[in-house]
N, C-alpha and C positions, 0 to 999 in steps of 0.2 A: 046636231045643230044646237049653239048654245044661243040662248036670250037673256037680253042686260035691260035691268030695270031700270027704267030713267031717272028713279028715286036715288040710288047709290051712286051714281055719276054724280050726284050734287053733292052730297055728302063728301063724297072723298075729294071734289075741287075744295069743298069748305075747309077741311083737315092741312092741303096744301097751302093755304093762305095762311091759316094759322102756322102753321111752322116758318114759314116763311118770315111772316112778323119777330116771330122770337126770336129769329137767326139774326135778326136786323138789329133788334134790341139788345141783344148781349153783346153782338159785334161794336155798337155806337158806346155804352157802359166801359169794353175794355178800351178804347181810344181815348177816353176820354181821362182812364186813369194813366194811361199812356202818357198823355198831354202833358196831366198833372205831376209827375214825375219828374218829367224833361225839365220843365220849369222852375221847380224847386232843386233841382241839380244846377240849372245854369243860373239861377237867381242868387246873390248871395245871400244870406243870413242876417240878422241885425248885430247877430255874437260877430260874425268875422267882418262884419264892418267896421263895429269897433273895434276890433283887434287890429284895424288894418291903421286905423285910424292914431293908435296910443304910438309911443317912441320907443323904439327897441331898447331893451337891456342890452348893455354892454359892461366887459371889466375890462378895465383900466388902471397902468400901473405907471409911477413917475420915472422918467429916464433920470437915474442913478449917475453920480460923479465921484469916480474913485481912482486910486492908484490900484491896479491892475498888474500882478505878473503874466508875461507873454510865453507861453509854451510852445514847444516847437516837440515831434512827436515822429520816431523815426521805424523803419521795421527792425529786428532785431534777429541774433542768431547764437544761442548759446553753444560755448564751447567747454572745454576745461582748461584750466589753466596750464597744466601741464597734460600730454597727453603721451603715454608711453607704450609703443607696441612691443607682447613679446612672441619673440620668434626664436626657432632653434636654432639651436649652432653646429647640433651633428647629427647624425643621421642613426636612426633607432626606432621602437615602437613605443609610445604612452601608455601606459602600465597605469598609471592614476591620476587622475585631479584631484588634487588639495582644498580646493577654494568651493565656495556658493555662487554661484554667476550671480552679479549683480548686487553682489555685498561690499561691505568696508576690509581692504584689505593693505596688510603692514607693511612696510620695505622688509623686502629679503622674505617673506614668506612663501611656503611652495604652493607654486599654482600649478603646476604637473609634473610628474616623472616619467621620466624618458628608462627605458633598460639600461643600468648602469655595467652589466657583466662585462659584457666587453671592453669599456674604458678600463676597468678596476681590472680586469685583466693585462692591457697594457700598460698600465699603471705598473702593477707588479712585474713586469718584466723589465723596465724604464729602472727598476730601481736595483734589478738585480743585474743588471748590465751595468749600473754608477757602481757595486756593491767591488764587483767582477773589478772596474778601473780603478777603485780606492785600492785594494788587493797590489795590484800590479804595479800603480804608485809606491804604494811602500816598498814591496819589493827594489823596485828598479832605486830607489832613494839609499834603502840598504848596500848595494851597489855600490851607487858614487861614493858613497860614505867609505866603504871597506878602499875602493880606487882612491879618492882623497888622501887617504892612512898611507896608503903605498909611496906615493909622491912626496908626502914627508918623511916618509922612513928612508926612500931612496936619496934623498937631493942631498943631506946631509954625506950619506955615506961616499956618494959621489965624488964630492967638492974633496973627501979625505981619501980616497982611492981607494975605498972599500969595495967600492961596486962599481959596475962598468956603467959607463952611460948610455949604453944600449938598453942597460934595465931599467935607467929612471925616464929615457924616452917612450918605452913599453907603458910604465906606470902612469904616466902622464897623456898617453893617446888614449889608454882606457878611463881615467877619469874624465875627461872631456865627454867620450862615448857615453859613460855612464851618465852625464851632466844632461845629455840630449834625450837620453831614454828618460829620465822624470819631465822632461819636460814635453816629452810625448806625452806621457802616463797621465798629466795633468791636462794637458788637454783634451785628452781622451773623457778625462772626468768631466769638464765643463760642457762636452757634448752629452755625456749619459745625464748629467745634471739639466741642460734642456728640455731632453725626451722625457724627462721625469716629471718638470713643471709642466712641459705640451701633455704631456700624460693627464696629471693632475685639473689644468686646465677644462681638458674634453670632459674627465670624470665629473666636474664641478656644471660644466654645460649640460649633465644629464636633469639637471635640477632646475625646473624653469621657476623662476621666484620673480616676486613683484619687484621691479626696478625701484619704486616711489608707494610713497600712502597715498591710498584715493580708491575708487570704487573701481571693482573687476567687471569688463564685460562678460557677453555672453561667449561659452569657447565655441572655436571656429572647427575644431577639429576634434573629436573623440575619444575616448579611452580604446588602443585596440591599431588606433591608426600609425601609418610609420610616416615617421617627418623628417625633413631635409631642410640644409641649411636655406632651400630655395621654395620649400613647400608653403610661403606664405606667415602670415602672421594666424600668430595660436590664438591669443586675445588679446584683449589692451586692460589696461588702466588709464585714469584720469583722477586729476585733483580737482575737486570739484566745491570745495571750499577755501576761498574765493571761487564763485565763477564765474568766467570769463563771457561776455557777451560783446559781439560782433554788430555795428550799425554802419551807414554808409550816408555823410552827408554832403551834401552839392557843394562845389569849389566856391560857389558865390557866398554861400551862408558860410563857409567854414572860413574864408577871409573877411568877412564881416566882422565875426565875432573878434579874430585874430586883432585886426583892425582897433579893436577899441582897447586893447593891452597893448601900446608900440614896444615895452621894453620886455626883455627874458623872464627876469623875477617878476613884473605883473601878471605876463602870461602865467607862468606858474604858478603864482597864486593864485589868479581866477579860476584856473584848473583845477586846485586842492580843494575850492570854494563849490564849486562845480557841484550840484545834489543830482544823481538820476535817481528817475523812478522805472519802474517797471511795470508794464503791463500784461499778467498774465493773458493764456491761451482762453479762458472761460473769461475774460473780463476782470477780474478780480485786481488788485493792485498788490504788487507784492511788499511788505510791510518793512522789509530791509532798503536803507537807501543806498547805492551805489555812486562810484567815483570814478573819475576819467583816468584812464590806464596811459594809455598811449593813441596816436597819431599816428598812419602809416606812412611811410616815406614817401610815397609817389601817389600821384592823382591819377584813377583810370581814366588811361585816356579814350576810350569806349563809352562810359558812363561820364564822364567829368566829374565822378565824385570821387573822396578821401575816404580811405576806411578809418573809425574809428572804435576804438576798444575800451570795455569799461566793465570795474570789478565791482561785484554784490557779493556781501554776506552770504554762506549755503550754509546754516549751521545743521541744519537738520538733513540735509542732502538729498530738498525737495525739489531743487530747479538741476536737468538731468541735462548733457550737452544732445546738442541735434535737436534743442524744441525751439519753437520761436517766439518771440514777444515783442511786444510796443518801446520801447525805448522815450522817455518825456524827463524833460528838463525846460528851466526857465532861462531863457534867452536874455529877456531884458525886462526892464517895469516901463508900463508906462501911463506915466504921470496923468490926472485929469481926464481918465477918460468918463468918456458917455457910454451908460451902457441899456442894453435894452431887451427882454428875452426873444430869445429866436422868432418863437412863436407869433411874435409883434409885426417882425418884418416878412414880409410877401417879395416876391422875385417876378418879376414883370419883366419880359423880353429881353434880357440881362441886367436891368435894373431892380432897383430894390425902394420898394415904398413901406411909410407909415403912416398909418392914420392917426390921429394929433386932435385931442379933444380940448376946445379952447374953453375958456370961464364961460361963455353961454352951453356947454355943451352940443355945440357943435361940430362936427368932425370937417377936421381936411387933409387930405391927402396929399403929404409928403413925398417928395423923391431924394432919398438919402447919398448917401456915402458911408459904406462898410467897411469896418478894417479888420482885424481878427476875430478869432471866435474863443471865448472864455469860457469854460464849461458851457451855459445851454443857453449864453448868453450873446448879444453883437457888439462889438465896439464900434458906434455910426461918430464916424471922422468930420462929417459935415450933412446939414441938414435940421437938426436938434438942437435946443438947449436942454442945457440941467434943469431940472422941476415939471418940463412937460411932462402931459398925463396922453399915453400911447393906450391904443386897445391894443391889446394882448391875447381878446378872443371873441371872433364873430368880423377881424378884421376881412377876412374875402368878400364880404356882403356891404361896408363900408364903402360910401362914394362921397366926394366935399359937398358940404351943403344941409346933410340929413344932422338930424336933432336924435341926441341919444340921452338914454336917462344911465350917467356909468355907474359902477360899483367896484370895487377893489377887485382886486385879480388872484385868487388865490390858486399858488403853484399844487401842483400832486403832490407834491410831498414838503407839503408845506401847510401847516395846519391852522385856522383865522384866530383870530385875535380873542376873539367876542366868544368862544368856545372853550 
């Protein structure tokens, strides 16, 4: 049996209390830094009241008044100028290529050989059969010649009753005979004289050579393989200086421009006057300008558009056919315009605004009229005068009414004044 002194029963109520208290007191301590917290989060600051207070920066640039060329910018499709496939003509094995795939190659140079034995072998036989008909010509020629002699040895003696006329009709059916056999003989020759150029011909077709100067593709077919008049093309060439680039533009713009030349010789000259540009594949602009080649005869009638063709400088035979590019040229100028950079104008529900800081530095919100686009710039049609001062940056936060303090606007790649 255990006994509890009533002495430690108090004790340990008194210990209760006390912790108790403590628990109360650090618990009231962290609410209170709690509270404090809250408050100084949701309260503001005297710094961001002012700051709320002062008038935003803004930059600000004058809407520009200039004569403006209008660029119009098309896809593009190089080709070569000339473009030559070669293919065999007889049938044999490729024994060699001559050429570098993808080098500069001459007219008439060999770009593979075909087994010539067998041409060169009919060849010599084509010439020993001519050889055989020349032979047989003279003969048969010698012939008439000796019959001819007889005819005149006989006619006389005849006429004086030397000889019977049975022998100068003899002498004269075999000159005739004879007269037909060279002229067999000789025909004979102009058929070996074929078989000897078709001979000739084929042996020459052993030798596949560049039609034209310009660069060789890649071969289709290899040393080793046997080819036929029907086995396809071996490789191509192309001329690739000038080359030839392929754009396609709308029936509407391409009578437009028409439109503005009514007569032949303007057309042509606006033509000759004609500058394109190029826009390479990485961006780049290619540094030769180009000229209008031709017009294609017919408008797709699928697309509604015209093809048109236009030649660049390739001196270096860096632009290769089958790549693609921008195609740009200037359409027209136009006069007065207003210009503004991109960045100025905002696109609102198909509409387009500016903000417009007047002599109190005040902003208001403009709703414009866009017309083309000028490098990174807008031509606004209506809307603007010349000398307003547009915000150019911090325009989204811009609403009519607020008070701004501007500053010049300066572009990325465009370095200040004052520097």
């Amino acid at each position: 049996m255990r006994f509890v002194v009533p002495g430690a029963i108090k004790i340990r109520e008194e210990n209760m209390m006390h912790l108790q208290k403590r628990y109360l007191l650090i618990g009231g301590v962290v609410c209170l830094i709690m509270i404090a917290l809250i408050v100084r989060a949701v309260l503001p600051s005297k710094k961001a009241l002012g700051a709320q207070s002062s008038t935003p920066d803004v930059e600000v640039v004058q809407v520009q008044k200039d004569d403006v060329p209008i660029y119009a910018e098309w896809i593009g499709t190089l080709d070569g100028l000339v473009n030559a496939d070669v293919r065999a003509q007889v049938t044999g094995y490729l024994l060699k290529q001559g050429y570098q795939e993808g080098s500069f190659v001459k007219e008439g140079q060999l770009l593979f050989q075909i087994d010539s034995r067998p041409f060169q072998a009919a060849l010599d036989q084509a010439k020993g059969q001519l050889a055989q008909a020349q032979a047989a010509l003279a003969n048969a020629q010698a012939v008439q010649r000796r019959t001819e002699l007889d005819v005149q040895r006989y006619t006389p003696l005849a006429e004086q009753l030397a000889a019977s006329q049975q022998d100068l009709d003899n002498s004269v059916q075999n000159n005739l005979a004879a007269v037909a056999t060279v002229e067999s003989a000789k025909a004979q020759i102009k058929t070996y004289e074929a078989a000897v150029e078709t001979a000739q011909i084929n042996l020459d077709f052993t030798r596949l050579t560049a039609p034209i100067d310009g660069i060789a593709g890649q071969a289709q077919l290899q040393v080793g393989a046997l080819v036929t008049p029907g086995s396809g093309i071996v490789t191509s060439v192309s001329t690739v200086d000038p080359i030839k680039v392929y754009f396609t533009v709308g029936e509407p713009q391409y009578l437009a421009w028409r439109k503005r030349f009514p007569t032949e010789s303007s057309r042509e000259e606006a033509d000759k006057r004609l500058k394109l540009q190029l826009i390479l594949a990485d961006g780049s602009t290619y540094p030769e300008a180009g000229k209008f080649y031709f017009a294609d005869r017919q408008v797709n009638e699928s697309t509604g558009a015209i093809r048109i063709a236009g030649l660049f400088p390739n001196p270096n035979n860096v632009l290769r056919p089958g790549g693609y590019a921008k195609v740009r040229a200037v359409i027209r100028t136009q006069p007065g315009a207003l210009l503004v950079p991109q960045r100025a104008v905002s696109e609102l529900q198909g509409g387009y605004q500016v903000a417009v800081v007047d002599a109190d530095n005040k902003v208001d919100v403009r709703t414009v009229t866009v017309g083309d686009r000028v490098d990174n710039r807008w031509i606004i049609t209506s809307g603007l005068n010349a000398g307003d001062r547009v915000v150019a940056e911090g325009v989204q936060k811009m609403h009519t009414g607020v008070h701004v303090s501007p500053k010049p606007f300066v572009a990325e790649n465009q370095v200040p004044a004052n520097r």
